[in-house]
DRENNUZA-125144 format. One record per residue (C-alpha): x, y, z; residue in three letters. Coordinates in steps of 0.5 Angstrom, whole numbers, plus 500, padded with zeros to 3 digits. Layout:
{x = X; y = Y; z = Z; type = ALA}
...
//
This chain:
{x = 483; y = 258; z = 446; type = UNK}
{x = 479; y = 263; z = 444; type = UNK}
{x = 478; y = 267; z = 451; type = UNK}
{x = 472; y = 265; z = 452; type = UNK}
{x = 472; y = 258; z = 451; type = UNK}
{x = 478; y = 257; z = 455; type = UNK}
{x = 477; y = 254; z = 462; type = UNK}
{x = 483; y = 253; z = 465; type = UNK}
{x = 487; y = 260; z = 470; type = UNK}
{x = 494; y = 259; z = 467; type = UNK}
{x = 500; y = 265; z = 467; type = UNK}
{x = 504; y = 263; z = 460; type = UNK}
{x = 509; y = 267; z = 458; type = UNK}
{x = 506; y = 272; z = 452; type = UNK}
{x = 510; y = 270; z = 445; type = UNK}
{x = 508; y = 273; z = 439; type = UNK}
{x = 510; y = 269; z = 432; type = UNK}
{x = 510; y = 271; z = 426; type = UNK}
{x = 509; y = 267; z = 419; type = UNK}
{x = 512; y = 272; z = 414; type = UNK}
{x = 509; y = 268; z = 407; type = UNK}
{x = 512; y = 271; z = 400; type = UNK}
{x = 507; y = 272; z = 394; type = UNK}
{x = 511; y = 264; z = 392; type = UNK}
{x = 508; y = 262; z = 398; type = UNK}
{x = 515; y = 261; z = 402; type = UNK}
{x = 515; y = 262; z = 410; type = UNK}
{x = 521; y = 264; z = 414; type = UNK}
{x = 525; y = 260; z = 419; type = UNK}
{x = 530; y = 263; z = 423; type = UNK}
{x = 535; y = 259; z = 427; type = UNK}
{x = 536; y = 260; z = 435; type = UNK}
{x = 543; y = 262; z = 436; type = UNK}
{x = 547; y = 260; z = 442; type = UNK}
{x = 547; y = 262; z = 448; type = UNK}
{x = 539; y = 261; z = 448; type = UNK}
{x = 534; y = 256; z = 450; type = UNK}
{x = 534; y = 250; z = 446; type = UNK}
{x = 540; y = 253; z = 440; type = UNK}
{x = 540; y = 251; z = 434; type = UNK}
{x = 533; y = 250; z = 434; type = UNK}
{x = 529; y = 253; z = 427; type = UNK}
{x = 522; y = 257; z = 429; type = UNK}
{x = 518; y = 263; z = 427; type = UNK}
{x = 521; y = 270; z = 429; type = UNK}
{x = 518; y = 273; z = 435; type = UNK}
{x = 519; y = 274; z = 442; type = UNK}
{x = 516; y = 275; z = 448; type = UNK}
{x = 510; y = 281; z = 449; type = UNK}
{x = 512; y = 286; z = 455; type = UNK}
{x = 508; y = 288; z = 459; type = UNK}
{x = 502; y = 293; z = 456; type = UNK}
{x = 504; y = 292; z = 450; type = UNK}
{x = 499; y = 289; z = 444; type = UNK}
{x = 501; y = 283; z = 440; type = UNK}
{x = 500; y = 287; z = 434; type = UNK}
{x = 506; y = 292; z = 437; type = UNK}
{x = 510; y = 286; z = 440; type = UNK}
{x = 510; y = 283; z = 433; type = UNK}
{x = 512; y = 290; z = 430; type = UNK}
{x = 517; y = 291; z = 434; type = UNK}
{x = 520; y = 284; z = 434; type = UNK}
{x = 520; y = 284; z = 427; type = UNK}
{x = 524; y = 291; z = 427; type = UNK}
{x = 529; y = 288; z = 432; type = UNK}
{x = 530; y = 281; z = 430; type = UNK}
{x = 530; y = 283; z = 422; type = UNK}
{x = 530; y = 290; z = 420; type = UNK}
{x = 524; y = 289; z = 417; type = UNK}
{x = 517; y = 294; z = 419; type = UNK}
{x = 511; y = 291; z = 418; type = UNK}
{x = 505; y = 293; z = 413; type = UNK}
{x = 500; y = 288; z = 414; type = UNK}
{x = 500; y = 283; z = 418; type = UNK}
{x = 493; y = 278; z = 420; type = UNK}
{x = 492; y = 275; z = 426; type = UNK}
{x = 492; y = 267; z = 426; type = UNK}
{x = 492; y = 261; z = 431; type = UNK}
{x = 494; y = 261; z = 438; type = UNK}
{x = 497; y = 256; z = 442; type = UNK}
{x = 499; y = 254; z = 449; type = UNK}
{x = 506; y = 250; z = 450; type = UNK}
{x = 509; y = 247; z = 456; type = UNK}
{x = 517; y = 247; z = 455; type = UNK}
{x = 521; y = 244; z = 460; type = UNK}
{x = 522; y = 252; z = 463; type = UNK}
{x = 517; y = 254; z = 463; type = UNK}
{x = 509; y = 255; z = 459; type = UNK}
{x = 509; y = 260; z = 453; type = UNK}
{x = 502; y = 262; z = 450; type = UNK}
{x = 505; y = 263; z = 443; type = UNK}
{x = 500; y = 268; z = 438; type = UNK}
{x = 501; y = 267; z = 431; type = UNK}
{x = 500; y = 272; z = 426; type = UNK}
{x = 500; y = 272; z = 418; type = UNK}
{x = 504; y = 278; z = 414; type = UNK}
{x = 504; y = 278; z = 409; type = UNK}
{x = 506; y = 286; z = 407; type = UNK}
{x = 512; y = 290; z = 410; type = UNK}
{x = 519; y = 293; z = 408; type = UNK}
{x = 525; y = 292; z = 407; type = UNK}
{x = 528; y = 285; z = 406; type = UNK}
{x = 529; y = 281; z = 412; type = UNK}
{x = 536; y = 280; z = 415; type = UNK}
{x = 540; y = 277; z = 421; type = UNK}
{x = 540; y = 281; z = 425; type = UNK}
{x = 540; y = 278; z = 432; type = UNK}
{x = 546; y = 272; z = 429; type = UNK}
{x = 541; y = 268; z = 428; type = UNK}
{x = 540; y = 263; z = 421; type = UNK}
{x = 534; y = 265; z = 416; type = UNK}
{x = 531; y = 260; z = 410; type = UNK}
{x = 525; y = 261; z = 406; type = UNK}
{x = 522; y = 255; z = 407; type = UNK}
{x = 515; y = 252; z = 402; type = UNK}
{x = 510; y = 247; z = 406; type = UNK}
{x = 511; y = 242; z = 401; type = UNK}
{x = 520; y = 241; z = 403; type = UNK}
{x = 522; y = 242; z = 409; type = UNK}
{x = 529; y = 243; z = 409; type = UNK}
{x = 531; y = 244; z = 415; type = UNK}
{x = 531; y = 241; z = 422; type = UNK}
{x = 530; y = 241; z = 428; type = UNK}
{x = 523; y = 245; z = 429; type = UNK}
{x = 522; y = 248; z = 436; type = UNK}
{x = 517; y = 244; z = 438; type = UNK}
{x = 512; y = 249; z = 440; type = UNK}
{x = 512; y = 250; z = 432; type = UNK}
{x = 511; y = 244; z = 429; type = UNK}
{x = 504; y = 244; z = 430; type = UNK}
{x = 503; y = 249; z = 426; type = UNK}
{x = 507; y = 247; z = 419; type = UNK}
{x = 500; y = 242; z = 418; type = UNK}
{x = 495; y = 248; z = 419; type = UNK}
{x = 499; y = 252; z = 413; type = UNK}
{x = 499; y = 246; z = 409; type = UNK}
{x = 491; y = 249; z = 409; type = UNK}
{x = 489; y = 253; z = 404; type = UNK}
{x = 484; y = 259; z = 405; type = UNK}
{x = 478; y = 257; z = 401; type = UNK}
{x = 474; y = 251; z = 402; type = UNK}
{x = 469; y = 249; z = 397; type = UNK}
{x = 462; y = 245; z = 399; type = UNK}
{x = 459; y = 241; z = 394; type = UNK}
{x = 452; y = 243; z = 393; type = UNK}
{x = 448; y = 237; z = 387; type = UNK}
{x = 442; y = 237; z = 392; type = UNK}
{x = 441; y = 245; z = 389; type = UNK}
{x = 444; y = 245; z = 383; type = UNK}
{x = 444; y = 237; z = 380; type = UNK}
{x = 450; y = 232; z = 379; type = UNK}
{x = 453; y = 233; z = 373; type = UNK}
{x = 453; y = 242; z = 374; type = UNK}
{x = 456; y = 241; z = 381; type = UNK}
{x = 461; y = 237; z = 378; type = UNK}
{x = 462; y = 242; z = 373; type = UNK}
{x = 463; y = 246; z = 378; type = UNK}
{x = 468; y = 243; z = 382; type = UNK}
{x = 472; y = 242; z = 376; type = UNK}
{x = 472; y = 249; z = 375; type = UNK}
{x = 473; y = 251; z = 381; type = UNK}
{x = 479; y = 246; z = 381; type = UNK}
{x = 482; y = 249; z = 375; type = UNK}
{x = 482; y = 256; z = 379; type = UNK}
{x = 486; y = 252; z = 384; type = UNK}
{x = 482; y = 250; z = 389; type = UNK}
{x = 485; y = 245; z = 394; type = UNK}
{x = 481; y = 243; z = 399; type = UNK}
{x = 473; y = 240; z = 398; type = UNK}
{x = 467; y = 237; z = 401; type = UNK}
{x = 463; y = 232; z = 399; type = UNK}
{x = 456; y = 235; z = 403; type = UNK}
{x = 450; y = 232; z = 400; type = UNK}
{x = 444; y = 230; z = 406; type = UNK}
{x = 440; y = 227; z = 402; type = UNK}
{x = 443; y = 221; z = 397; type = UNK}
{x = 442; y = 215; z = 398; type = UNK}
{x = 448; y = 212; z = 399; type = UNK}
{x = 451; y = 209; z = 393; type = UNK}
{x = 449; y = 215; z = 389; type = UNK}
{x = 453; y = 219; z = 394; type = UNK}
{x = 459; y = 213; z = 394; type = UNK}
{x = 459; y = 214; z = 386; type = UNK}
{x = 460; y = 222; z = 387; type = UNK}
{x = 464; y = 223; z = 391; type = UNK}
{x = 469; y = 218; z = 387; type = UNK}
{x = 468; y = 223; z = 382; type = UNK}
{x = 470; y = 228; z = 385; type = UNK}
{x = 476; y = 224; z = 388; type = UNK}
{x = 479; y = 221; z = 382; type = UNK}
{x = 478; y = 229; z = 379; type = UNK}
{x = 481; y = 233; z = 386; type = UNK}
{x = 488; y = 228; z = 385; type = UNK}
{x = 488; y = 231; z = 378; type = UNK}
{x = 490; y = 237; z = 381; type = UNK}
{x = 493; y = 235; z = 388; type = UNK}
{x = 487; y = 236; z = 392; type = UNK}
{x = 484; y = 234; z = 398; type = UNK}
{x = 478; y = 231; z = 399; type = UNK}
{x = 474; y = 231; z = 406; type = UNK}
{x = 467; y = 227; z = 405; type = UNK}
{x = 461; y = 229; z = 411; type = UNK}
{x = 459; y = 226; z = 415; type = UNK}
{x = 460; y = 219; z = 413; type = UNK}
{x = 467; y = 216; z = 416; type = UNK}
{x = 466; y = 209; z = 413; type = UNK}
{x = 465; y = 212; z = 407; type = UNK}
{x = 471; y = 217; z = 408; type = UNK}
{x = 476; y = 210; z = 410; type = UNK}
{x = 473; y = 206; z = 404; type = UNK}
{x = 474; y = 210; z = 397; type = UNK}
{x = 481; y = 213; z = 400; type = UNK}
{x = 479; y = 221; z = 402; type = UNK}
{x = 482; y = 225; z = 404; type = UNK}
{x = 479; y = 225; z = 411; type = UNK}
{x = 472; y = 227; z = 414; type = UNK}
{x = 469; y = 233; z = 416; type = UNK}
{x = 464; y = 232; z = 423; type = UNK}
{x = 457; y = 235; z = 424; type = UNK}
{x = 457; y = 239; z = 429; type = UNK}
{x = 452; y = 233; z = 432; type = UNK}
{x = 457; y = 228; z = 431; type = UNK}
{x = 462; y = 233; z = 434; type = UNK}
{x = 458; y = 233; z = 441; type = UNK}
{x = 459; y = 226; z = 441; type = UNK}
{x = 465; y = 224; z = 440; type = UNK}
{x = 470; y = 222; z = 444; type = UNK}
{x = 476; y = 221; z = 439; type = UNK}
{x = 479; y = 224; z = 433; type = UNK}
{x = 477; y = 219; z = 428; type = UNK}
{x = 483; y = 215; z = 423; type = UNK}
{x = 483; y = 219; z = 418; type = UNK}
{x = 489; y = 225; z = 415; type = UNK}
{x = 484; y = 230; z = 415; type = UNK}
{x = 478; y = 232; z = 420; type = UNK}
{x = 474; y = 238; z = 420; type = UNK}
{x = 468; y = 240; z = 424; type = UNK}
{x = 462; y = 245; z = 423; type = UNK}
{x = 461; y = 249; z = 429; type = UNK}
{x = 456; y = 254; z = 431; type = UNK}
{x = 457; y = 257; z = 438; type = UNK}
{x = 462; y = 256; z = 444; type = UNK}
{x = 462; y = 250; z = 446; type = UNK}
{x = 462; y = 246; z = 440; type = UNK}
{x = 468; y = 251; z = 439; type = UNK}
{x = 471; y = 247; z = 445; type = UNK}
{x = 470; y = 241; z = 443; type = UNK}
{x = 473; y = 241; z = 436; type = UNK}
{x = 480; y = 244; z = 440; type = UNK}
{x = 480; y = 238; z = 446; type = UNK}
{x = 478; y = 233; z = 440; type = UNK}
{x = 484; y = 235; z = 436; type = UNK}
{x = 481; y = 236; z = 430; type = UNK}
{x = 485; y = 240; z = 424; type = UNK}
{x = 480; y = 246; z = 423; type = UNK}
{x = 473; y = 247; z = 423; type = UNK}
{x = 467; y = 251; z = 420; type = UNK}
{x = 463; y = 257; z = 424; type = UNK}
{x = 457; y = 258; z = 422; type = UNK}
{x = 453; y = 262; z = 420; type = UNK}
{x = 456; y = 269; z = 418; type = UNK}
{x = 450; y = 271; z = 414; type = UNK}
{x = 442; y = 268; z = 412; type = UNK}
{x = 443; y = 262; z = 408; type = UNK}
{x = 438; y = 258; z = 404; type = UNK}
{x = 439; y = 252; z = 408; type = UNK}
{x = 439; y = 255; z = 414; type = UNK}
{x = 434; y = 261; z = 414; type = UNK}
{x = 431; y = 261; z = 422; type = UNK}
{x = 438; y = 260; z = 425; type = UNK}
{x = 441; y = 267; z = 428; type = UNK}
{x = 447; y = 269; z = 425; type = UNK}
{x = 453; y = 272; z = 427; type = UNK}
{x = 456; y = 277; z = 424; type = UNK}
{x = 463; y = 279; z = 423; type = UNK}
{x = 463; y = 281; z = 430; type = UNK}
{x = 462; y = 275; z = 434; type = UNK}
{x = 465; y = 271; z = 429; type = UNK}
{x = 472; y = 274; z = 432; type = UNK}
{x = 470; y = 275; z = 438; type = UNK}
{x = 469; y = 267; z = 439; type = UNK}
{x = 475; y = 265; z = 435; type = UNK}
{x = 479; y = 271; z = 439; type = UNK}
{x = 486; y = 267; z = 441; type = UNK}
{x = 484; y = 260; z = 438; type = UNK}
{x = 488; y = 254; z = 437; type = UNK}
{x = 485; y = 250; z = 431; type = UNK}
{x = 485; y = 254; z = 423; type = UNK}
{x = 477; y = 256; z = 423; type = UNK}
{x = 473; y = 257; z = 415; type = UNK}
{x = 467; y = 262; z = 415; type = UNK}
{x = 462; y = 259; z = 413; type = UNK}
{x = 454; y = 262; z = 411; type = UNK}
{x = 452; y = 267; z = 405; type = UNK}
{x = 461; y = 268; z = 404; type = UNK}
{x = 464; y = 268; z = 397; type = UNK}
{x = 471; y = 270; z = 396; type = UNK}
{x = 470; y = 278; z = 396; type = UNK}
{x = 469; y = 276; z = 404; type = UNK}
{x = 475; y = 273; z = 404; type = UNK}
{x = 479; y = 279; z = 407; type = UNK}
{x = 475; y = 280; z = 412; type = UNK}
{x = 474; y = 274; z = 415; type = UNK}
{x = 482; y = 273; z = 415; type = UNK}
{x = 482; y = 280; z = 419; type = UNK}
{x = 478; y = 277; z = 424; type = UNK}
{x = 483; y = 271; z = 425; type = UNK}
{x = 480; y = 266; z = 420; type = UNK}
{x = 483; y = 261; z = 415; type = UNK}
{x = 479; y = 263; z = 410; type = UNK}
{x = 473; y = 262; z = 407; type = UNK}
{x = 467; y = 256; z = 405; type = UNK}
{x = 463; y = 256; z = 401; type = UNK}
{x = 458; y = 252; z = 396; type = UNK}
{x = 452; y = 256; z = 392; type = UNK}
{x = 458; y = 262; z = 390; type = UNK}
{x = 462; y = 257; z = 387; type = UNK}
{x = 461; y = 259; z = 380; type = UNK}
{x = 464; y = 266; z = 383; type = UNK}
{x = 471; y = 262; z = 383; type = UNK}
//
């Protein structure tokens, strides 16, 4: 939980965990070997943070000891809170994706490069199976947008930003009537799973199950209100502040949207931001966060130095 959202005194145990991702795409996993707690077992490298020693520094020195390797860019990511039978770990999750040396055993434990899309080995150490499914995000979101700029150029546009790769959209659009809305989102569905994409709709969860997305996304009204995670594969949620943040982590939604960073035309009376509240609200969070207002892909750095997923976006999706 961020550290301002979490509401529970605990004393956890203090891992850090790295997902080292090759320029492929490929994660490592490393095999615990015997004589340790749950043997055989694969996971992410890391260890335990000593005391007065920051997670960056933990996440060096790890890497050094456990692979030979040293760390030139590493992003911090998700943390998350597991209870094993021994004891309660508070594990923060780091991407890295820049360092030297190729990673060796250095500890006598086993290494794989492993894709999201094949998993080869088994078993996972528990407290990392969550976080397969938050790196099958990618780290751009695209929103539809015809309200502004008419169906058929949105279309267009979304077909363009598919062909540049992108994998997850949104069908967001307030104001068409409902058939209307039916007929473009299939649209947009039958173009996504041309090119393996996902599809989530706003909103509308009957809408979602019924023409066979890939999920829905919440408002952060709806969010407010809920009391379970709707039965769809993927769920996303708008959140602005605190307490919607910890309302998405309780619920068990796959990622949200935090908004918003900058001015936006549909928002232009909301307060903003920046960058510096936006880390200080997803600071040790569970859930893969998007930002979200007046972001294009040149803020896409910036917002995973914060700790973010990626970005989301609708009126630069020309820019792709």
């Amino acid at each position: 939980m961020a550290s301002g959202i979490q509401r529970e005194s605990s004393s956890p145990v203090r891992v850090v965990a790295a997902i080292l991702v090759r320029a492929d795409g490929h994660f490592l996993l490393a095999c615990r070997p015997p004589g340790k707690p749950y043997p055989g077992y694969w996971e992410f490298p890391g260890g335990k943070i000593e005391a007065n020693e920051s997670g960056r520094d933990a996440l060096a020195r790890e890497l050094h000891e456990e692979l030979g390797i040293t760390v030139i860019h590493a992003t911090p990511w998700l943390t998350r809170e597991f209870h094993y039978p021994h004891a309660a770990v508070n594990i923060q999750f780091y991407r890295v994706t820049q360092w030297l040396n190729e990673p060796t055993a250095r500890e006598k434990q086993q290494l794989t490069w492993q894709s999201i899309k094949n998993i080869t080995v088994s078993p996972l150490l528990p407290a990392n199976q969550p976080i397969l499914r938050s790196l099958a995000l990618p780290s751009v979101y695209v929103i539809s947008n015809a309200s502004e700029t008419g169906e058929v150029q949105s279309l267009e546009m979304i077909d363009s930003a598919l062909q540049s790769d992108v994998k997850l959209l949104q069908v967001r659009e307030k104001n068409m009537p409902s058939a209307r809305l039916a007929d473009f989102a299939m649209k947009i569905l039958e173009k996504a799973r041309h090119y393996q994409a996902s599809v989530l709709i706003n909103e509308n969860i009957a809408m979602a199950q019924t023409l066979g997305a890939d999920g829905v996304h919440l408002t952060s009204a709806q969010l407010l209100k809920a009391a379970t995670r709707p039965a769809v594969n993927w769920c996303g949620a708008s959140c602005h502040n605190e307490e919607e943040l910890y309302q998405a982590a309780s619920l068990g939604v796959d990622f949200v949207t935090l908004s918003p960073l900058y001015p936006t035309r549909s928002h232009p009376a909301m307060p903003t931001l920046g960058w510096q509240r936006f880390s200080t609200l997803i600071r040790n969070y569970p859930l893969p966060v998007y930002a979200l207002g007046g972001m294009s892909m040149i803020d896409l750095d910036s917002a995973q130095e914060q700790g973010a997923q990626g970005v989301a976006f609708m009126r630069t999706l020309l820019h792709i």
